[in-house]
ZAGUDREN-393598 format. One line per field, with one value per atom (N, C-alpha, C): chain; x, y, z; residue in three letters; atom name. Coordinates in steps of 0.05 Angstrom, whole numbers, always signed. Atoms other than C-alpha are relative to their C-alpha. Layout:
<atoms>
kette <- [A; ...]
xx <- [X; ...]
yy <- [Y; ...]
zz <- [Z; ...]
rest <- [ala; ...]
atom <- [CA; ...]
</atoms>
This chain:
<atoms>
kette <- [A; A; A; A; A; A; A; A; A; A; A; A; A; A; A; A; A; A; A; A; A; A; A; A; A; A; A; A; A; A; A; A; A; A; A; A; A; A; A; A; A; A; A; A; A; A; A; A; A; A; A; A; A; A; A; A; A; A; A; A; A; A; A; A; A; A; A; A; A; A; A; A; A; A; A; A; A; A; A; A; A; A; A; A; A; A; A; A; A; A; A; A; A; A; A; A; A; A; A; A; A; A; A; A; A; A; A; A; A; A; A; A; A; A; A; A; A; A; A; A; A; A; A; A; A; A; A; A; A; A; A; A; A; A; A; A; A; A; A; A; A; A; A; A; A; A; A; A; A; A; A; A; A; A; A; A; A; A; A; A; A; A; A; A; A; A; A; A; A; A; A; A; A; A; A; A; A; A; A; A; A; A; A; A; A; A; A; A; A; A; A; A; A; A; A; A; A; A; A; A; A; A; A; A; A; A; A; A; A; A; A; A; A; A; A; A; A; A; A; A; A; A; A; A; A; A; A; A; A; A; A; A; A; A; A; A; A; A; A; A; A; A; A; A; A; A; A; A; A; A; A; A; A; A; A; A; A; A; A; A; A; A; A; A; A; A; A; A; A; A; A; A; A; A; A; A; A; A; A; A; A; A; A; A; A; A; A; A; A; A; A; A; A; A; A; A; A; A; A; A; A; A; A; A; A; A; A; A; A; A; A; A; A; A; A; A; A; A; A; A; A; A; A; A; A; A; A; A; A; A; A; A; A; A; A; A; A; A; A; A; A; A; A; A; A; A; A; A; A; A; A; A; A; A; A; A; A; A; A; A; A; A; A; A; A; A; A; A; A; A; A; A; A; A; A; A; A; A; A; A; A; A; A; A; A; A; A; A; A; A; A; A; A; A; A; A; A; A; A; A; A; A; A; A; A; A; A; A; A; A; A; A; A; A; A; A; A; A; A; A; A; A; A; A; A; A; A; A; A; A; A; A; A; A; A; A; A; A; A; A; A; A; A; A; A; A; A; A; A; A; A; A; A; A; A; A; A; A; A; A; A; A]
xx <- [+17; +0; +18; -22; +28; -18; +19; +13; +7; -7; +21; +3; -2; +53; +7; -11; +48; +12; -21; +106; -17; +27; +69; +1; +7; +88; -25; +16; +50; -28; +23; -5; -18; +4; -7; -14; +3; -11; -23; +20; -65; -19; +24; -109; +2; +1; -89; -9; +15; -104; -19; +31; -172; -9; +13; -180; +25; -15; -130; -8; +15; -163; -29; +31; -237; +12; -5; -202; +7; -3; -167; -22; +29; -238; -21; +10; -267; +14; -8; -224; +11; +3; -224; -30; +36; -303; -8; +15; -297; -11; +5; -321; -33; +22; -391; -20; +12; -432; -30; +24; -494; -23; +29; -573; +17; +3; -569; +29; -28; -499; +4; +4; -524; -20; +29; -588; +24; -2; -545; +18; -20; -488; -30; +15; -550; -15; +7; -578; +18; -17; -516; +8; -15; -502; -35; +34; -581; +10; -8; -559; +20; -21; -499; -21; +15; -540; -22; +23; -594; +21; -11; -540; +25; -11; -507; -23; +18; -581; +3; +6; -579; -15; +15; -634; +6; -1; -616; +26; -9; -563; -26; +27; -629; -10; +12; -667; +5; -19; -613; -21; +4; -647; -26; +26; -715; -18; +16; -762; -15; +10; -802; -25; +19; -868; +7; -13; -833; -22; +18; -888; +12; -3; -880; -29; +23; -925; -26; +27; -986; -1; +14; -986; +16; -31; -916; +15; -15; -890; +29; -24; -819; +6; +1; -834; +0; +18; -869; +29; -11; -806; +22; -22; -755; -7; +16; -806; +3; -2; -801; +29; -33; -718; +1; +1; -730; +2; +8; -764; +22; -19; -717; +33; -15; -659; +8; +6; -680; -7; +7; -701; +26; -22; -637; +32; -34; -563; +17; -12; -541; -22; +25; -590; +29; -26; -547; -26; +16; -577; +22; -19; -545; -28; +14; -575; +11; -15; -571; -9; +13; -606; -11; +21; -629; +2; +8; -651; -21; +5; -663; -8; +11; -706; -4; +1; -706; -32; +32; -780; +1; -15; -775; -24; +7; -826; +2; -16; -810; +21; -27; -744; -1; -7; -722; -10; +10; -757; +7; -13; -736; -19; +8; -757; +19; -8; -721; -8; +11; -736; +28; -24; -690; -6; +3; -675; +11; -22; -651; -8; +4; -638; +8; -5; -645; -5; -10; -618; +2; -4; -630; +12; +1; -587; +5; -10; -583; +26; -15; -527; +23; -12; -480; -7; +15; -522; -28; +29; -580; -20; +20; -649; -27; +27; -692; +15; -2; -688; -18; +29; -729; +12; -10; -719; -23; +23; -756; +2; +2; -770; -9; +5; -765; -6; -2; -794; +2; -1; -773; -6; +3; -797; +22; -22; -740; -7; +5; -751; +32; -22; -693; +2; +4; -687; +24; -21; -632; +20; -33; -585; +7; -4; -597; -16; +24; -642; +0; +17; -686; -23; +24; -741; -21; +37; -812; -20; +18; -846; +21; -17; -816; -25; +7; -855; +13; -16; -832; -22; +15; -865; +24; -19; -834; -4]
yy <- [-23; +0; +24; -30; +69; +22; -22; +132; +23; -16; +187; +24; -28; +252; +25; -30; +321; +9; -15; +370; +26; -22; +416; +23; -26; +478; +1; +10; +446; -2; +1; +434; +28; -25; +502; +19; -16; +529; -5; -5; +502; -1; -7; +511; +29; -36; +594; +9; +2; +589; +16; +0; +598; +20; -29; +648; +21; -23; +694; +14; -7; +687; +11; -15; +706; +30; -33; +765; +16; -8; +786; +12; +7; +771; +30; -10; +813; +35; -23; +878; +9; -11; +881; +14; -13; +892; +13; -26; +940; +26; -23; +1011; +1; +1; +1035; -26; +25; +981; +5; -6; +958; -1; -3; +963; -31; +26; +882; -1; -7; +889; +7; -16; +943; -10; +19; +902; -21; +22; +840; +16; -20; +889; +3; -10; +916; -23; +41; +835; -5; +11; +820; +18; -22; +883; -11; +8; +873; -31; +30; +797; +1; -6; +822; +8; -12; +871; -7; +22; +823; -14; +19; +776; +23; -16; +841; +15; -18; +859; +35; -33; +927; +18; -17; +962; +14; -29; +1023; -6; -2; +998; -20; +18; +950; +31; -23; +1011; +27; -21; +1057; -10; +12; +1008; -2; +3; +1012; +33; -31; +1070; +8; -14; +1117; -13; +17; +1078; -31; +22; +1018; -17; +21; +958; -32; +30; +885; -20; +8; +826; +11; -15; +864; +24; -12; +903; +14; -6; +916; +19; -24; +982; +2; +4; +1000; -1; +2; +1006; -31; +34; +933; -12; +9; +907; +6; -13; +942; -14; +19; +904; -25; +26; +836; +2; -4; +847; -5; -9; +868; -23; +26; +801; -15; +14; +762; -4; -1; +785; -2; +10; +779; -25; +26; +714; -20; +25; +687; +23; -7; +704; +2; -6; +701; -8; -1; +696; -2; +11; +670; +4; -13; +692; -15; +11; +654; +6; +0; +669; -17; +21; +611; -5; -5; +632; +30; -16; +692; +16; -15; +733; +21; -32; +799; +5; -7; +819; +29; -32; +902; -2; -5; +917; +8; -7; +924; +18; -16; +976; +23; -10; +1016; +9; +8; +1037; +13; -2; +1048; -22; +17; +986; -32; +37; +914; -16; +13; +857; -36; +23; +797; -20; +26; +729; -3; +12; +707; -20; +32; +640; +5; +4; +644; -7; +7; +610; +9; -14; +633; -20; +18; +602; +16; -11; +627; -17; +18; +602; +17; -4; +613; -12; +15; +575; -13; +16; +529; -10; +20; +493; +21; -5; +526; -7; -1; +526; +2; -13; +550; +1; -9; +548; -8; +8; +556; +13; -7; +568; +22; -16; +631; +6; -10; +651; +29; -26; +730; +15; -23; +775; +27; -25; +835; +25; -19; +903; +18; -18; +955; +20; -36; +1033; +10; -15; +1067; +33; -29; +1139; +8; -21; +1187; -25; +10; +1136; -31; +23; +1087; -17; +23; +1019; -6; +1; +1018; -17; +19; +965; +12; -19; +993; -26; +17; +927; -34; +35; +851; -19; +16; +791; -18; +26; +728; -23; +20; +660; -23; +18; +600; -22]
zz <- [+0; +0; +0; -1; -21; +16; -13; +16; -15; +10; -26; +20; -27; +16; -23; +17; -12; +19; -23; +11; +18; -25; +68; -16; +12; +20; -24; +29; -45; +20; -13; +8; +7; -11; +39; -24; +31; -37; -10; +10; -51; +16; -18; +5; -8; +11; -2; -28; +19; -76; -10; -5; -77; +20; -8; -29; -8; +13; -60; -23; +17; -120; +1; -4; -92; +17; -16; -47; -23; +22; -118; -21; +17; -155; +14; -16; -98; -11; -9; -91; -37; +29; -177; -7; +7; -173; +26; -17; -129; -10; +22; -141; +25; -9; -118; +6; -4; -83; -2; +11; -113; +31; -23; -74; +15; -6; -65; +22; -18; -25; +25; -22; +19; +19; -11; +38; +19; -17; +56; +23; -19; +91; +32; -24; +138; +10; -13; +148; +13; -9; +165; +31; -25; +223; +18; -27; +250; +5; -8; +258; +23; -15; +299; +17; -19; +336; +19; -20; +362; +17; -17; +379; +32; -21; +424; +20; -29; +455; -8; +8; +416; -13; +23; +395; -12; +23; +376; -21; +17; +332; -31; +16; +296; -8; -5; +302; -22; +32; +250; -31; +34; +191; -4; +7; +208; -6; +21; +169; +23; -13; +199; +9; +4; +176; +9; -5; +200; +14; -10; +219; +3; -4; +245; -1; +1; +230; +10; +0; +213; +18; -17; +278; +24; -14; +312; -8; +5; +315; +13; -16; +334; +30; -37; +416; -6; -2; +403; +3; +7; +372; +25; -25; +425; +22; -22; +477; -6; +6; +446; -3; -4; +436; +31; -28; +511; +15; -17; +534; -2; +4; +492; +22; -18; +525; +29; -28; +591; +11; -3; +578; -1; +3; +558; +2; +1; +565; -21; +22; +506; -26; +28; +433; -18; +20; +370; -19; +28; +296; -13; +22; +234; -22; +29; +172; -16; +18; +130; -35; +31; +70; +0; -7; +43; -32; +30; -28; +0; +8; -50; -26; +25; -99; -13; +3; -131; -11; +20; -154; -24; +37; -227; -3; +0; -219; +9; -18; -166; +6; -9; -157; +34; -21; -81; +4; -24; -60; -12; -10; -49; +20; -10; -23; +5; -2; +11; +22; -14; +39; +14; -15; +100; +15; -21; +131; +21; -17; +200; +22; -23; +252; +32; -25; +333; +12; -33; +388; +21; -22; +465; +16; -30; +532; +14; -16; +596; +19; -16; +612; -25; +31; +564; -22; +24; +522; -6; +15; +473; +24; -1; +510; -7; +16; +454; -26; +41; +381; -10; +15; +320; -24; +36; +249; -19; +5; +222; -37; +24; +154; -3; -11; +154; -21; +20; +97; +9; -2; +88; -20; +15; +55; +0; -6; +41; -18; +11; +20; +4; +3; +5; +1; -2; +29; +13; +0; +24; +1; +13; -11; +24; -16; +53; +3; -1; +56; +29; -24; +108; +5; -1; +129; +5; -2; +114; +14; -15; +136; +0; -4; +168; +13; -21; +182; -1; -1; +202; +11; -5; +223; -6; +1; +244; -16]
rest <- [unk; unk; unk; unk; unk; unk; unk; unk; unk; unk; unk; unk; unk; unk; unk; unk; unk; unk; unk; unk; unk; unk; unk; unk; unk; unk; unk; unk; unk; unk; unk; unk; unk; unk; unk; unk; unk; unk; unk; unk; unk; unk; unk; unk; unk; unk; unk; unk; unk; unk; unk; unk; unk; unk; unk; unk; unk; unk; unk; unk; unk; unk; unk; unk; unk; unk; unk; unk; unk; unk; unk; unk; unk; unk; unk; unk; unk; unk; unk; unk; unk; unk; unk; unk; unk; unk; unk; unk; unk; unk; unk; unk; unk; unk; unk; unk; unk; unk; unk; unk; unk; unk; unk; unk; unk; unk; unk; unk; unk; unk; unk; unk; unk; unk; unk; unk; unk; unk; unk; unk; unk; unk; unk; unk; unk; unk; unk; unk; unk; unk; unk; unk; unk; unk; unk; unk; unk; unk; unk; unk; unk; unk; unk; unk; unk; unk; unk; unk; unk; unk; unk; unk; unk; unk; unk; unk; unk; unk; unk; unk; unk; unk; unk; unk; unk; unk; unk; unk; unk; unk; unk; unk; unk; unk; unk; unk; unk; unk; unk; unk; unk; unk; unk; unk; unk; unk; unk; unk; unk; unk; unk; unk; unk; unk; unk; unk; unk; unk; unk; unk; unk; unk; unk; unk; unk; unk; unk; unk; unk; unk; unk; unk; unk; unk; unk; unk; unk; unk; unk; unk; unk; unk; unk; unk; unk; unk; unk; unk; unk; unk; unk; unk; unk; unk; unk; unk; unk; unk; unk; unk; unk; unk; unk; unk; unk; unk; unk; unk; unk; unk; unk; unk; unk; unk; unk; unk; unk; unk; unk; unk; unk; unk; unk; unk; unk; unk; unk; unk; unk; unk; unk; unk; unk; unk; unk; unk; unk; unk; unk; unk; unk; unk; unk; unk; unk; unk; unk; unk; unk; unk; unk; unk; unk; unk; unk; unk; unk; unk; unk; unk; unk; unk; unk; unk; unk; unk; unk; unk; unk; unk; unk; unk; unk; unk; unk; unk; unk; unk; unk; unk; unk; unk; unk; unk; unk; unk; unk; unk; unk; unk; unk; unk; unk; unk; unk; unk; unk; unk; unk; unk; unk; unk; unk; unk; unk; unk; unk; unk; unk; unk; unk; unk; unk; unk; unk; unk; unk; unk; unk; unk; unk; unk; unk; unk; unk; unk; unk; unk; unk; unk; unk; unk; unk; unk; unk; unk; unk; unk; unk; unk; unk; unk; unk; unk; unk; unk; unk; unk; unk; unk; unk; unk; unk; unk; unk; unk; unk; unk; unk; unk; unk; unk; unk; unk; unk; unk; unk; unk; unk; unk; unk; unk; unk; unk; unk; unk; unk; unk; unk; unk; unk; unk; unk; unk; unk; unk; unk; unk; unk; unk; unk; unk; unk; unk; unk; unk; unk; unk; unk; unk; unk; unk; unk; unk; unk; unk; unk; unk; unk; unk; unk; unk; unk; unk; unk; unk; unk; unk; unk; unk; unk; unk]
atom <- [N; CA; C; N; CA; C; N; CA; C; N; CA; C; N; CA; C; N; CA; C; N; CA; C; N; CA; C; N; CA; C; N; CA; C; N; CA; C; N; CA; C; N; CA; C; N; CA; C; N; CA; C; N; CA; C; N; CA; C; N; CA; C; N; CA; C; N; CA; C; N; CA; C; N; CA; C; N; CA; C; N; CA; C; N; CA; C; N; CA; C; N; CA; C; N; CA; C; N; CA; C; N; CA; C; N; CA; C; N; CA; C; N; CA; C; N; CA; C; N; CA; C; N; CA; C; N; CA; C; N; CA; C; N; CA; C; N; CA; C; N; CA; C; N; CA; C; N; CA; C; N; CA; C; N; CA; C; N; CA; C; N; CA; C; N; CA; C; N; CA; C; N; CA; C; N; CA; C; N; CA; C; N; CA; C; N; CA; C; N; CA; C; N; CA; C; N; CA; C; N; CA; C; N; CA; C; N; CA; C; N; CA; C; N; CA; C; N; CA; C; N; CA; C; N; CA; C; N; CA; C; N; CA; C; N; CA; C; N; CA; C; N; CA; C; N; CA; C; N; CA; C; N; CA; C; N; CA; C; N; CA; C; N; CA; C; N; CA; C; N; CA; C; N; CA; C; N; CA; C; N; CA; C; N; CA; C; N; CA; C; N; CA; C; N; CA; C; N; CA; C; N; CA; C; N; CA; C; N; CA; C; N; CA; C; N; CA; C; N; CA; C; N; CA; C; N; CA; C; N; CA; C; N; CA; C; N; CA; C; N; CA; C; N; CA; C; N; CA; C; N; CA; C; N; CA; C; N; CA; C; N; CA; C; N; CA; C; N; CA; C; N; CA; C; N; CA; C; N; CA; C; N; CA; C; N; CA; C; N; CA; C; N; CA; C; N; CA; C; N; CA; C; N; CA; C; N; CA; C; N; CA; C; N; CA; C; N; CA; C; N; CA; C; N; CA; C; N; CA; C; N; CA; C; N; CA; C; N; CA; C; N; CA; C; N; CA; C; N; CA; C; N; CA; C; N; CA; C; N; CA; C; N; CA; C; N; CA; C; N; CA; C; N; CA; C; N; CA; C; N; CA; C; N; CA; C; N; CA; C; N; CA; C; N; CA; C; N; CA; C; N; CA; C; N; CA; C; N; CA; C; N; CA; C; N; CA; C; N; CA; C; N; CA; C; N; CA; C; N; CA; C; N; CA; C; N; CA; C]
</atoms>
C-alpha cells in the first residue's frame, strides 16, 4: 500500500489558492456598491446587533413607517428584543439563506426572503431554538435601505 505525501508547501498552496483568488476577484469589482450588497451588509449588522441585545443599533435600519407582522410598531419590537434578552443570556442569529429581490417597478424598493436561525441560553447549552422565515420590505431613502415592513413566522 502506497501513501502518497504532498510537501506541506504544495499543500499550503493550494489551500491559499482559492481564497486569494476570490479576495483578488473581490477587490477588482470594487467601485460603488450595488442596492443588493447594501441590503445583505445591513442583514448581516441587524444579525450582529440582536446577537449584542442592541436596539438602537437594529433601530438605524428601520423607516419611519416601520411595521411588524401586521401590527408591531418599533416600541413593540424594542419590547419583544426586551423580553428576549431577559429571557436568555445570550440569543445566536445565523442566517442561513437569504434573497433579494429590486422591484422592477418601483425603484427604491426591495424585497427579501431570510432563513434564520435563533438560538436562546441561559447557561451552556441552547435552551430555545427555531428556524424563522423572515420577509422583508426595504424603501430606500436618502441613498440608505431601510425596512418599511418585516414579518416572520416559524
Amino acid at each position: 500500500m502506497s501513501i502518497s505525501r504532498t510537501k506541506p508547501g504544495l499543500l499550503s498552496m493550494r489551500l491559499i489558492m482559492p481564497f486569494l483568488t476570490a479576495t483578488l476577484l473581490l477587490i477588482g469589482c470594487g467601485g460603488e456598491q450595488g442596492d443588493e450588497e447594501q441590503i445583505e451588509e445591513n442583514l448581516a449588522a441587524i444579525e450582529e446587533a440582536v446577537e449584542e441585545k442592541s436596539f438602537s443599533a437594529i433601530q438605524k435600519y428601520l423607516h419611519s413607517s416601520f411595521v411588524a407582522n401586521e401590527r408591531m410598531g418599533v416600541d413593540e419590537v424594542r419590547q419583544l428584543l426586551r423580553f428576549y434578552s431577559l429571557r436568555h443570556e445570550s440569543l445566536n442569529v445565523a442566517i442561513v439563506g437569504s434573497s433579494t429581490t429590486m422591484h422592477a417597478q418601483l425603484s427604491g424598493r426591495a424585497h427579501s426572503v431570510v432563513s434564520v436561525i435563533v438560538t436562546g441560553s441561559s447557561g451552556f447549552l441552547p435552551s430555545d431554538g427555531s428556524i424563522r422565515r423572515v420577509e422583508v420590505e426595504w424603501i430606500e431613502d436618502s441613498g440608505t435601505w431601510l425596512i418599511r415592513k418585516a414579518t416572520w413566522q416559524r
